[in-house]
C-alpha positions as CSV (number, residue, x, y, z in Angstrom):
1,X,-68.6,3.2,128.8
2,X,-64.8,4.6,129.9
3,X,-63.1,2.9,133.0
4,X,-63.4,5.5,135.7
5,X,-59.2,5.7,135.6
6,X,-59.9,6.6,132.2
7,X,-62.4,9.8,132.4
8,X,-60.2,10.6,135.2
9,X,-56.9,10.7,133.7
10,X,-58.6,12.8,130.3
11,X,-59.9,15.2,132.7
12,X,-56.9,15.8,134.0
13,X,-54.9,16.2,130.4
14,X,-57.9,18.6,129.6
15,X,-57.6,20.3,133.0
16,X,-53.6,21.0,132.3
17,X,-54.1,21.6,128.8
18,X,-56.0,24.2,129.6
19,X,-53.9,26.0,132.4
20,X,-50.9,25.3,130.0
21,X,-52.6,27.6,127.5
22,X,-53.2,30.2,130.3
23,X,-50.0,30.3,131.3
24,X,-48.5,30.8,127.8
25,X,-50.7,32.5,126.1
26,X,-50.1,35.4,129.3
27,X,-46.7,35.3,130.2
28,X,-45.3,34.6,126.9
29,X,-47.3,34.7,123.9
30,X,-48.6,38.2,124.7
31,X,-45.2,39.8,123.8
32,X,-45.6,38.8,120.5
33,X,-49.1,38.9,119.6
34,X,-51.9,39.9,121.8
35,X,-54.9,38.4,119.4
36,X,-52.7,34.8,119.5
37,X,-53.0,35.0,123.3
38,X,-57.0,36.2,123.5
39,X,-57.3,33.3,121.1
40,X,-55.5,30.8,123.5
41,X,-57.5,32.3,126.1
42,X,-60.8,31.6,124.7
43,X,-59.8,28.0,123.4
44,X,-58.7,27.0,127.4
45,X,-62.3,29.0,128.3
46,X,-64.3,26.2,126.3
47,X,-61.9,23.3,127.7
48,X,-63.6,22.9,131.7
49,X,-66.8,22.5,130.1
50,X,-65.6,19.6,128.0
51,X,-63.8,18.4,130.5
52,X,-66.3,18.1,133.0
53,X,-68.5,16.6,130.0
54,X,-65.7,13.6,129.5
55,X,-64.7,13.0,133.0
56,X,-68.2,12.0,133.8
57,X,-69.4,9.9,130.7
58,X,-70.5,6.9,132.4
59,X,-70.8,8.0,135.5
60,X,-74.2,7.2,136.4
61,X,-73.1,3.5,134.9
62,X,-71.0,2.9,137.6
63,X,-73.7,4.3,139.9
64,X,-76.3,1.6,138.7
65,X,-77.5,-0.6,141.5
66,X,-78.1,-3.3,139.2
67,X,-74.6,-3.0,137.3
68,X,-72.3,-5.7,137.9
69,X,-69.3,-4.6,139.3
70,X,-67.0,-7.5,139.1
């Protein structure tokens, strides 16, 4: 599966993705339109789950006594 540099690094772009949308969707988006930011909201709500889904596909790989890790 993923290098484990990968699934960390797209955790981490999923992780900020999602406090980005936070961020803006309360402090700026808001003035404007308050459905746009409950919208935002929700969206970044759904992102930890996937995040946590990606950063650990392959995980138990690496964890395999028998894998090869050279």
């Amino acid at each position: 599966m993923a290098p484990r540099a990968g699934r960390r690094r797209a955790y981490f772009v999923l992780m900020g993705t999602c406090v980005v949308l936070i961020v803006l969707a309360w402090n700026v988006v808001r003035l404007w339109s308050t459905t746009a930011a409950v919208v935002m909201s929700v969206v970044a709500a759904v992102i930890p789950p996937v995040a946590v889904i990606v950063g650990n596909l392959g995980a138990l790989d690496d964890d395999d006594p028998g894998h090869d890790h050279r």
